[in-house]
C-alpha positions in Angstrom: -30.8 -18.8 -6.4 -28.7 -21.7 -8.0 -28.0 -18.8 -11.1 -26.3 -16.8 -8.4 -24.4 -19.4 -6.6 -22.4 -20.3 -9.5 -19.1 -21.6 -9.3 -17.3 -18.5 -10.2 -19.8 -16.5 -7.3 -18.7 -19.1 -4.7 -14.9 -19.1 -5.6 -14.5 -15.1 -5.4 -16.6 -15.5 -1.8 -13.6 -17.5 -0.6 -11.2 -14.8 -1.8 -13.6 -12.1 0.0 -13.5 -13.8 3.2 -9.4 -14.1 3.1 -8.9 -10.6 2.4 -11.4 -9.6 4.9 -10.0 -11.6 7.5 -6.4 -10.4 6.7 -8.1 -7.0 6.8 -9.5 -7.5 10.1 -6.5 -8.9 11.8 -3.4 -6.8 10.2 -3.3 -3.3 10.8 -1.2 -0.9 8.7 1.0 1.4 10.6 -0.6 4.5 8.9 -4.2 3.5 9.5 -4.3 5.9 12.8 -3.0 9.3 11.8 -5.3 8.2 8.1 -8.4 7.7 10.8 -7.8 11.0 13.0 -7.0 13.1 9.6 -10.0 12.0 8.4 -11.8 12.9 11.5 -10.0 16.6 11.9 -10.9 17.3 7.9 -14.9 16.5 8.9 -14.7 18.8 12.0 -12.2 21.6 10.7 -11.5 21.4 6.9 -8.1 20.8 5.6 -5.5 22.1 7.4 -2.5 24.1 5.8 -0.2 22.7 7.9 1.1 19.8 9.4 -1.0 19.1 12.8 0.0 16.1 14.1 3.5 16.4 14.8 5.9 19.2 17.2 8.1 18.6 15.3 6.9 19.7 11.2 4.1 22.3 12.3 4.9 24.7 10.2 5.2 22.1 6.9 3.1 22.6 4.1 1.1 19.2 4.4 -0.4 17.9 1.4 -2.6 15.1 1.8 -3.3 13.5 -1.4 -5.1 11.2 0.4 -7.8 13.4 1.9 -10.9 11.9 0.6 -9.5 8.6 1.7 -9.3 9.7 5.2 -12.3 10.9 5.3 -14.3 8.0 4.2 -12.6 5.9 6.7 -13.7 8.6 9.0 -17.3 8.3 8.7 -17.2 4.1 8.1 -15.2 4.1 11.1 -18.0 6.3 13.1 -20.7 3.9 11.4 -19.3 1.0 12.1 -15.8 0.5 13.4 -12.9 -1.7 12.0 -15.3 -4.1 11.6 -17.2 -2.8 8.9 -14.2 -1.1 7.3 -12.6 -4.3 6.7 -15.3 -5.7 5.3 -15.6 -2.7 2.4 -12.1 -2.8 2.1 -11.7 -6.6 1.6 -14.8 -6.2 -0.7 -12.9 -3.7 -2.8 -9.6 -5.9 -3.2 -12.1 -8.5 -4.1 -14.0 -6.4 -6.9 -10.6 -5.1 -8.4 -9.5 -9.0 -8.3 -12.7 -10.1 -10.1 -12.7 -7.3 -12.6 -9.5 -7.8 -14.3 -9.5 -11.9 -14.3 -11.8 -12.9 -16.4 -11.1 -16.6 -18.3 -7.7 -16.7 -15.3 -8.2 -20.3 -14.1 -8.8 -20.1 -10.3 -5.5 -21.7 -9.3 -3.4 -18.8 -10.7 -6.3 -16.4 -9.5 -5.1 -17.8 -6.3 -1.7 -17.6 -6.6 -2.1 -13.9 -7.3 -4.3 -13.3 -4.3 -1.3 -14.6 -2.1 1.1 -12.5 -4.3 -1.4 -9.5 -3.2 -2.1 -10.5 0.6 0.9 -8.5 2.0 0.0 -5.1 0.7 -4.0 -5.7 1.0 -6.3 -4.7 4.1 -7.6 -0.9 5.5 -5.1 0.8 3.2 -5.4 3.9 0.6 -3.7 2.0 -1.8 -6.9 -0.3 -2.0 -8.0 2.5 -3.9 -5.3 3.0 -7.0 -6.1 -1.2 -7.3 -9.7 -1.2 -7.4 -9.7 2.3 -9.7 -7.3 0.7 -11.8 -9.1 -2.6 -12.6 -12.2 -0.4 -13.2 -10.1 1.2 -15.9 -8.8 -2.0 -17.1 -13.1 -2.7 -17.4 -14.1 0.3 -19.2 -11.0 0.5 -21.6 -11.6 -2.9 -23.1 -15.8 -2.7 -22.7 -17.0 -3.3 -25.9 -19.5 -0.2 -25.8 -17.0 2.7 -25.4 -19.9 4.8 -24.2 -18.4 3.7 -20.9 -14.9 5.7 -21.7 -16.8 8.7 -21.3 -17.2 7.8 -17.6 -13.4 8.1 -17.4 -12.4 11.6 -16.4 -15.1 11.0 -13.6 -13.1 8.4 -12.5 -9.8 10.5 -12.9 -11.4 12.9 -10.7 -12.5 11.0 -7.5 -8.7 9.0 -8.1 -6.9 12.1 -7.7 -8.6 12.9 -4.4 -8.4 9.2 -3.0 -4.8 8.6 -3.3 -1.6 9.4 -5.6 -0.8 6.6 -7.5 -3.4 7.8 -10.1 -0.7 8.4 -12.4 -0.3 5.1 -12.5 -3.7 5.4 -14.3 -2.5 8.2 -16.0 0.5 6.0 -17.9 -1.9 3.1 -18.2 -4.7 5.0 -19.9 -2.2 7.0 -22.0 -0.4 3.7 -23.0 -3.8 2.2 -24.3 -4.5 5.2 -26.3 -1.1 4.9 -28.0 -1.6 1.4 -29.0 -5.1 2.3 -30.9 -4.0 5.5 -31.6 -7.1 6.7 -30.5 -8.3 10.5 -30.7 -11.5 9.9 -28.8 -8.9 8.7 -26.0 -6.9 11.4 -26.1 -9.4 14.1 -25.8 -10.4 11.9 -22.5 -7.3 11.6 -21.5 -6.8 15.4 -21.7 -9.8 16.2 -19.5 -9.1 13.4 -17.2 -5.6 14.8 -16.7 -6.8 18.4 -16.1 -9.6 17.1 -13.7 -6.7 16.0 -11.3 -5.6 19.6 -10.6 -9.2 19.6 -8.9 -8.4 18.9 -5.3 -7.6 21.0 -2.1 -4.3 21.7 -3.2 -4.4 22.4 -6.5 -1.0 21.4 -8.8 0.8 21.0 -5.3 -1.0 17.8 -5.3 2.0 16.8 -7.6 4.5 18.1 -5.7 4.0 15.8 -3.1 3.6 12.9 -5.2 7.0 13.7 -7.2 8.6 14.3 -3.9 8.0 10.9 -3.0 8.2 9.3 -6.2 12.0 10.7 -6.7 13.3 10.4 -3.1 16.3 7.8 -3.5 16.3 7.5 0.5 13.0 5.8 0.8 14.4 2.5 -0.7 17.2 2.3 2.6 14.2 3.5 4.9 11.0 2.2 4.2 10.4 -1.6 4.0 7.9 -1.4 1.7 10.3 1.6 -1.2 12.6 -1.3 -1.2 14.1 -2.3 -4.3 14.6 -6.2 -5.8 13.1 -7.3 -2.8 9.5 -8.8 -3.6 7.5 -10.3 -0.7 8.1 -14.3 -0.6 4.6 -14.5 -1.0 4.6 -12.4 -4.3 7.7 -14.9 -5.7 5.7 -17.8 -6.9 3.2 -16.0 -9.0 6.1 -13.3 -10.5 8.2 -16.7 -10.9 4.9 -17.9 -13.2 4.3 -14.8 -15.2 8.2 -14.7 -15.9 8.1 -18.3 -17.3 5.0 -17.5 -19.4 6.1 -14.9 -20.8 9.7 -16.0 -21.7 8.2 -19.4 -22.8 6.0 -17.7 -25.1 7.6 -14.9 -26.2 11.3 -16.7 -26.3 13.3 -14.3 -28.4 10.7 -11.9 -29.7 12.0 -8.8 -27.8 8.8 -7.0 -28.7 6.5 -8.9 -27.6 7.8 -8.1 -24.2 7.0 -4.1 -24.1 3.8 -5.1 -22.4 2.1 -2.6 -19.7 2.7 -6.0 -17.4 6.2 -5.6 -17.8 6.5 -1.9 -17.2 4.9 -2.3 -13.9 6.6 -5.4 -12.8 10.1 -3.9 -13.7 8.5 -1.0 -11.2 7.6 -3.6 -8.8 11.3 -4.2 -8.7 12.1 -1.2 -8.6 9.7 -0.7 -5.8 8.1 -3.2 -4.0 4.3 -1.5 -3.4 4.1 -1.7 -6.9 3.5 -5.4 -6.8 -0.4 -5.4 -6.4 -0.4 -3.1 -9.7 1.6 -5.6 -11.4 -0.6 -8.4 -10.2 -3.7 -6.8 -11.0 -2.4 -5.9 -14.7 -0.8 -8.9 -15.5 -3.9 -11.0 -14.6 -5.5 -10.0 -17.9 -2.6 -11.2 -20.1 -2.9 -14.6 -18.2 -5.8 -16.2 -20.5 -3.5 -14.9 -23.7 -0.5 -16.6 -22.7 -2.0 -19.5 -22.2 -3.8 -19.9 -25.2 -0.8 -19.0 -27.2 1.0 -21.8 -25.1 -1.1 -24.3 -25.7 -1.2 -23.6 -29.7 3.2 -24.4 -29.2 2.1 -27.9 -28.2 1.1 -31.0 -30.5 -2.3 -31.5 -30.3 -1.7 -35.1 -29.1 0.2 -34.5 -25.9 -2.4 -31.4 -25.2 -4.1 -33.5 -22.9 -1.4 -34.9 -21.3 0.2 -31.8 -20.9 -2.9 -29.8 -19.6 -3.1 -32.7 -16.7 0.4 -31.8 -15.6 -0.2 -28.1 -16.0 -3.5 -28.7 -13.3 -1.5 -30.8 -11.1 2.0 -28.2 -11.4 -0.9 -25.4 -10.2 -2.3 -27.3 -7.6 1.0 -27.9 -6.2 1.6 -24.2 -6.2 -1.5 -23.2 -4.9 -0.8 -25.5 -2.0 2.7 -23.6 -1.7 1.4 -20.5 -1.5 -1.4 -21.3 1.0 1.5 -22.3 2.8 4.2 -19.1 2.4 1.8 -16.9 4.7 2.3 -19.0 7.4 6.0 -19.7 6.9 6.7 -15.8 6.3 4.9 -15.1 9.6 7.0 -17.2 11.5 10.3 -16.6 9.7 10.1 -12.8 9.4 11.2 -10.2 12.0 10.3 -7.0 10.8 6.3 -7.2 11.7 5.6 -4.4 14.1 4.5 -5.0 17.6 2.4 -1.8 18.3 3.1 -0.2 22.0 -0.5 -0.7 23.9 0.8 -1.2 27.2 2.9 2.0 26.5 -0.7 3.8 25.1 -2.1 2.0 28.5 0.4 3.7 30.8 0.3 7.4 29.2 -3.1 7.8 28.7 -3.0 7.3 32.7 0.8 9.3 33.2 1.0 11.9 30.3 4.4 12.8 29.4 5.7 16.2 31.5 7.2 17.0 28.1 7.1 16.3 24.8 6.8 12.7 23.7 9.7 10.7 20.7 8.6 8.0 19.1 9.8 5.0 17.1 8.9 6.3 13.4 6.6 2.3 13.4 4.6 4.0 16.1 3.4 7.3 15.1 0.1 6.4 13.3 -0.6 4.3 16.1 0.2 6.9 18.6 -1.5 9.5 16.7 -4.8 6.9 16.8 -4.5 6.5 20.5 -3.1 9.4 22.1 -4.9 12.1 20.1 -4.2 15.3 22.5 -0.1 13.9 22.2 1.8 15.0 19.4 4.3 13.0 17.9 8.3 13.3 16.9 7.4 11.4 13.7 4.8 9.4 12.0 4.7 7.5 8.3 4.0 10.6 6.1 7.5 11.9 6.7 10.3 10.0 5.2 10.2 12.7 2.4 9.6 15.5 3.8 12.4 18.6 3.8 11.7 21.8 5.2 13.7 25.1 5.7 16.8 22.7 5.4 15.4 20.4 7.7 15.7 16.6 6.3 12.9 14.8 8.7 13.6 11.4 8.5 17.6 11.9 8.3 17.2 13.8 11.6 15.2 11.1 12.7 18.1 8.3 12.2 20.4 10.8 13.8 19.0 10.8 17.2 18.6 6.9 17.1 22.6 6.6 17.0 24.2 10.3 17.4 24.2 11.5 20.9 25.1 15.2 20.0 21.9 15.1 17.2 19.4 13.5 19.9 21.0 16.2 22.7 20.0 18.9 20.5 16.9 17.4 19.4 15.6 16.5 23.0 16.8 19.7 24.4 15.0 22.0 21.4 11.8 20.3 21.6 11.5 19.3 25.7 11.8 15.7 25.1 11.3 13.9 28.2 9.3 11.1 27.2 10.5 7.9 25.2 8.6 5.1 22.9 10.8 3.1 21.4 11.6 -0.9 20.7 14.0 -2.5 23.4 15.8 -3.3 20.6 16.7 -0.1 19.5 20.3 1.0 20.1 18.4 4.7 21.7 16.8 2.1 24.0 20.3 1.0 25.3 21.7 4.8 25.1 18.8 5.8 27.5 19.0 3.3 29.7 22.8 3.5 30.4 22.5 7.6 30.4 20.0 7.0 33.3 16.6 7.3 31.9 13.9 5.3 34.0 11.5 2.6 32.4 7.8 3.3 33.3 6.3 0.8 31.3 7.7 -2.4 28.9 6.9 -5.6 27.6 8.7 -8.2 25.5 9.1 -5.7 22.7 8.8 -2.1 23.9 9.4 0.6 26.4 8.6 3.8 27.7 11.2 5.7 29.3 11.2 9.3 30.9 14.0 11.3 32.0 12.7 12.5 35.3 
């Protein structure tokens, strides 16, 4: 009993119980149509075709997620949210302890926050925890392990796209050995993706996301040079280690670290990758840190390094709370809307504020939606989805057409929005609001 309650065993149960309580109290906008997917693919197969929206159902949907949804399908049915926060904050915990091995728990910490924003119930818990197992069995010192790697490659590919993240990372690896035996893997592990529902569309989707300029100016989380504040100190940290120790030795910068955090940048749900792979250069920089010092001031200097990290740590408790207050983008989902249609079902077809349609997909499952978070890329027989989406929001001629093609009587929508305030002065009634949102019909 006192071998298993070691230090590093109680530390990592802290970080467990903070990402499962951030799992359990944040939901991510996407966890309902992920849930009811899930549930549809158990009862029906995969469907050909988008099925949750009036709008798209003839689009060739390609969930490259499907395995994902499916599992939280059956935890869900076992156990509720409950239990699937407490497997997924188990997974962010595993991928954390996997990849930082010698970190010192105050920049263990500090990456933790940096994570926090992107962690809970989401498929991109997945590409983390896949990845740090990567990390694991790349640098284990019996390589019989590699051989467990197209495996791996296999299930990734059906659990979520950012396995070519994987892809790059194993393939950047092999380069730096120069490794046959990795390349042969890496071969198989790349031919093994092709093995999912939808064959090489699978990267059609992927691509079409990955090289959609639009989603930076649409989706909070595409957006570019805008790192979460709670991701600043620890990116801050790794910046100053690695300038600090590199100084003007421009190679020693073409790091896999900095690859990802320069995508991070580029893309701000990159960050937990960066995090996750930049953990395992920590104990290196250090130690080549500490070698720049004199061997008299080490102590002294190690004392002020503690202290400097217990100060941030204290910061960065702090920024979650701060950010929480401060921001005014977090989404207030409708549930007294869901509470008055569930009783008054829409005469027509239902719009919704793109925030809303997981949510409404969740809760109303026999009401299809206008839009929901798998469409900002999606183009169609010269249909643009999301462009036609911002178009009704402020173009009255676009939302007459719209509303008048697809027998749009119904409304959800933030008071805030300028629709709400077109509505409203064009005569639509409110059936339902609260501080933050509205239903409105037109009859």
């Amino acid at each position: 009993m006192k071998r298993f309650l070691t230090k590093r065993t109680l530390f990592f149960g802290g970080v467990y119980a903070l990402f499962f309580l951030w799992s359990l109290y944040t939901l991510d906008p996407d966890f309902g149509w992920h849930l009811r997917a899930g549930q549809y693919f158990l009862s029906n197969g995969v469907p050909a075709s988008d099925i949750f929206t009036y709008t798209a159902s003839s689009f060739p949907w390609v969930d490259h997620e499907w395995l994902s949804d499916i599992f939280v399908a059956l935890v869900y049915q076992l156990g509720s949210f409950w239990l699937l926060a407490a497997i997924y904050a188990g997974m962010w915990t595993t991928a954390v302890a996997l990849v930082s091995k010698k970190v010192p728990y105050a920049i263990i910490i500090v990456g933790v926050i940096a994570i926090m924003p992107f962690a809970g119930v989401r498929t991109l818990t997945w590409s983390v925890l896949f990845l740090a197992l990567l990390y694991r069995i790349l640098h284990a010192k019996q390589t019989k392990w590699q051989l467990t790697i197209p495996l791996l490659f296999l299930l990734w590919a059906n659990v979520h796209g950012s396995f070519l993240v994987g892809i790059a990372y194993g393939g950047w690896v092999m380069l730096q050995r120069r490794s046959w035996r990795l390349f042969v893997l890496g071969c198989v592990s790349l031919a093994l993706t092709f093995v999912n529902p939808y064959g090489y569309h699978i990267y059609t989707e992927i691509f079409r996301t990955m090289l959609d300029g639009n989603l930076s100016a649409n989706i909070v989380e595409w957006q570019r040079f805008a790192l979460p504040i709670a991701a600043a100190p620890y990116a801050l940290l790794w910046v100053a280690l690695m300038v600090y120790v590199n100084q003007r030795k421009w190679r020693e910068y073409i790091t896999f670290d900095t690859l990802l955090f320069i995508w991070s940048c580029l893309s701000m749900r990159m960050t937990p990758l960066f995090v996750l792979i930049s953990l395992t250069s920590i104990p290196s920089l250090i130690s080549r840190l500490a070698k720049t010092i004199p061997k008299a001031d080490l102590p002294q200097a190690t004392q002020l390094a503690r202290r400097s990290l217990q100060v941030l740590v204290v910061i960065c408790l702090l920024i979650p709370v701060l950010s929480s207050v401060l921001t005014k983008n977090s989404i207030h989902y409708p549930v007294h809307a869901i509470s008055y249609l569930k009783a008054n079902p829409c005469k027509g077809n239902l719009f919704n504020s793109y925030n809303f349609g997981g949510f409404l997909i969740w809760q109303l499952p026999n009401t299809k939606v206008y839009i929901d978070g798998r469409m900002p890329s999606w183009k169609y027989e010269g249909k643009d989805y999301m462009a036609t989406y911002n178009q009704v929001l402020t173009e009255k001629s676009v939302r007459d057409t719209e509303f008048s093609r697809f027998d749009i009587r119904c409304v959800v929508i933030e008071n805030t929005s300028p629709l709400y305030s077109e509505l409203r002065r064009e005569g639509w009634n409110i059936k339902s609001t609260d501080n933050t949102t509205s239903v409105l019909t037109s009859y």
